[in-house]
C-alpha positions as CSV (number, residue, x, y, z in Angstrom):
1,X,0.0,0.0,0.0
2,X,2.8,2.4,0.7
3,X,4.5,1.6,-2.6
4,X,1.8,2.6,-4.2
5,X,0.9,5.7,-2.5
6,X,4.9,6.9,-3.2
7,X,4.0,6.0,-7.1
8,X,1.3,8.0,-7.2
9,X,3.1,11.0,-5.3
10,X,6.1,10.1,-7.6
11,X,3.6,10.7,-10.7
12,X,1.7,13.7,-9.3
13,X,5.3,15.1,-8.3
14,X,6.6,14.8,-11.6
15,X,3.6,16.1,-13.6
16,X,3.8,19.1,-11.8
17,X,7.3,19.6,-12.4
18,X,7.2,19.7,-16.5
19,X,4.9,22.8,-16.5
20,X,5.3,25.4,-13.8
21,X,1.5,27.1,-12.8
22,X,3.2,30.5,-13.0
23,X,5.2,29.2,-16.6
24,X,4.8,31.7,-19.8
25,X,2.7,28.7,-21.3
26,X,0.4,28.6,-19.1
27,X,-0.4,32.1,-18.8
28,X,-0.9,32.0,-22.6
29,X,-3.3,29.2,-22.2
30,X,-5.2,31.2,-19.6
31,X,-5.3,34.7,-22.0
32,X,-6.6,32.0,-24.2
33,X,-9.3,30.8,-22.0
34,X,-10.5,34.6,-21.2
35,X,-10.7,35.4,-25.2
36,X,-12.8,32.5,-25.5
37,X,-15.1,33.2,-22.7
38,X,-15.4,37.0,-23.7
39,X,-15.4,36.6,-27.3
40,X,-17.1,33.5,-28.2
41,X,-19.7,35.2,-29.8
42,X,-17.1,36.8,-32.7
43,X,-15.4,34.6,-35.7
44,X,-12.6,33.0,-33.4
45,X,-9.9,30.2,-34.5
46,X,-6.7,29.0,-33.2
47,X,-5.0,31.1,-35.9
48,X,-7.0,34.7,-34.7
49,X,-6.6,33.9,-30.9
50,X,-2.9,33.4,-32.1
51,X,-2.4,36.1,-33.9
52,X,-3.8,37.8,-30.6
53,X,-1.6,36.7,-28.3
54,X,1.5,37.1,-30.6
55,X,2.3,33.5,-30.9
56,X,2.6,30.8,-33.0
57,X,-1.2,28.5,-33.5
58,X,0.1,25.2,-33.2
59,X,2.1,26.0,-29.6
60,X,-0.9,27.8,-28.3
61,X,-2.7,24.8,-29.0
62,X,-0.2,22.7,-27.1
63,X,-0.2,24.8,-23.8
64,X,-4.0,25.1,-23.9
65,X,-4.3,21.6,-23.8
66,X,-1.5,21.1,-21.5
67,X,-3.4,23.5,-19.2
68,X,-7.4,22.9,-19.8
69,X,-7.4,19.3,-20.9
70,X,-9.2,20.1,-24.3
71,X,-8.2,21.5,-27.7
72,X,-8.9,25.5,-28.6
73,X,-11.9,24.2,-30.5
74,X,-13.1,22.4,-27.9
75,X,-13.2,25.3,-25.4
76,X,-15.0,27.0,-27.6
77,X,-17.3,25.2,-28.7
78,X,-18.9,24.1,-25.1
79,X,-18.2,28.4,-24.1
80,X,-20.9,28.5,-27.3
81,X,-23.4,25.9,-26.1
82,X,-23.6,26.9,-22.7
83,X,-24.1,30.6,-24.0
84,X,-26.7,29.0,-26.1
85,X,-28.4,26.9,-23.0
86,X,-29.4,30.1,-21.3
87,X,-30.5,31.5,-24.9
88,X,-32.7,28.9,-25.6
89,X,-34.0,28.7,-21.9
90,X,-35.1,32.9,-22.3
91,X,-37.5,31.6,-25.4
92,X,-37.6,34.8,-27.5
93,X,-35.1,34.0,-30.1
94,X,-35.2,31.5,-32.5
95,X,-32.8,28.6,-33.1
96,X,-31.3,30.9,-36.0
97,X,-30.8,33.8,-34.1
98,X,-29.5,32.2,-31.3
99,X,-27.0,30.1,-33.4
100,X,-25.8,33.5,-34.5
101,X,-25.5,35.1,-31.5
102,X,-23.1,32.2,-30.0
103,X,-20.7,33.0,-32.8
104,X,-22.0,29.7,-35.4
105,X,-23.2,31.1,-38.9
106,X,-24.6,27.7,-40.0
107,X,-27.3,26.6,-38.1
108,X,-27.3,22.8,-39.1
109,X,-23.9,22.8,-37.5
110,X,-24.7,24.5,-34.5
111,X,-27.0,21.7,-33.9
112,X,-24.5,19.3,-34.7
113,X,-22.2,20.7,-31.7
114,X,-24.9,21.4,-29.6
115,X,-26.2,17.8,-30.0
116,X,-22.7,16.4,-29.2
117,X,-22.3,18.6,-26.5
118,X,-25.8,17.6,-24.4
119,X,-27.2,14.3,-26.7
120,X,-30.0,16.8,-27.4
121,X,-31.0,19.0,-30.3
122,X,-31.4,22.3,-29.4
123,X,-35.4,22.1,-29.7
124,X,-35.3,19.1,-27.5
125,X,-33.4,20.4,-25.1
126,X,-35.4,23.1,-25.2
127,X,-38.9,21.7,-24.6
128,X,-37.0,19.9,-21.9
129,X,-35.3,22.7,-19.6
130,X,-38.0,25.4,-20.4
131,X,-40.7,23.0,-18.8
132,X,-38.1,22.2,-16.0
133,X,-37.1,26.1,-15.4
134,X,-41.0,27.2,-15.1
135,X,-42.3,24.7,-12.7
136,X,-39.3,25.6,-10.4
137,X,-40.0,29.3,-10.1
């Protein structure tokens, strides 16, 4: 049991040391992470968030996933659902409108990512939440 327990410290230990918290990578990733959050709405790519941040795509990729666990793409694309979630829940826009105001200009694939994202289409999930959100106000 011991041996095990100094593995795992041994593992943890040594993960920690190949990336600093404080390292120039992971602040990147984290600038990353904000432009995503603030900006999802807005044509953004690993290239423009790149360009951004004065660095080159593919090692911006790298640190992001290093730091988050999940490709640029990724990021964005649940920041976009979850900004479509509280869309859809507000009922007054329609699936277009609210596709366009998380940042996707094709609807068909906004439903394909939403889908992915919550193994419901948008008007499912829709029907489903509204119903939940009124009977518990």
């Amino acid at each position: 049991m011991e041996l095990i327990l100094l593995l795992i410290l041994q593992q943890i230990s040594a993960a920690a040391s190949e990336q600093p918290a404080d390292s120039p990578g992971n602040a990147l990733a984290w600038k990353a992470q904000q432009i995503i959050h603030t900006q999802f709405h807005l044509p953004i790519s690993a290239s423009t968030l790149a360009k951004e941040l004065h660095c080159n795509a593919d090692y911006l990729g790298r640190v992001f996933r290093s730091a988050f666990r999940l490709t640029l793409t990724e990021a964005l694309h649940r920041q976009r659902v979850r900004a479509a979630e509280k869309l859809l829940i507000s009922g007054s826009l329609s699936l277009t409108e609210v596709a366009i105001k998380c940042g996707f200009n094709d609807v068909g694939y906004f439903r394909k990512i939403f889908r992915k994202h919550t193994s419901l289409t948008p008007a499912a999930w829709k029907r489903r939440y509204c119903k939940e959100h009124i009977n518990s106000a």
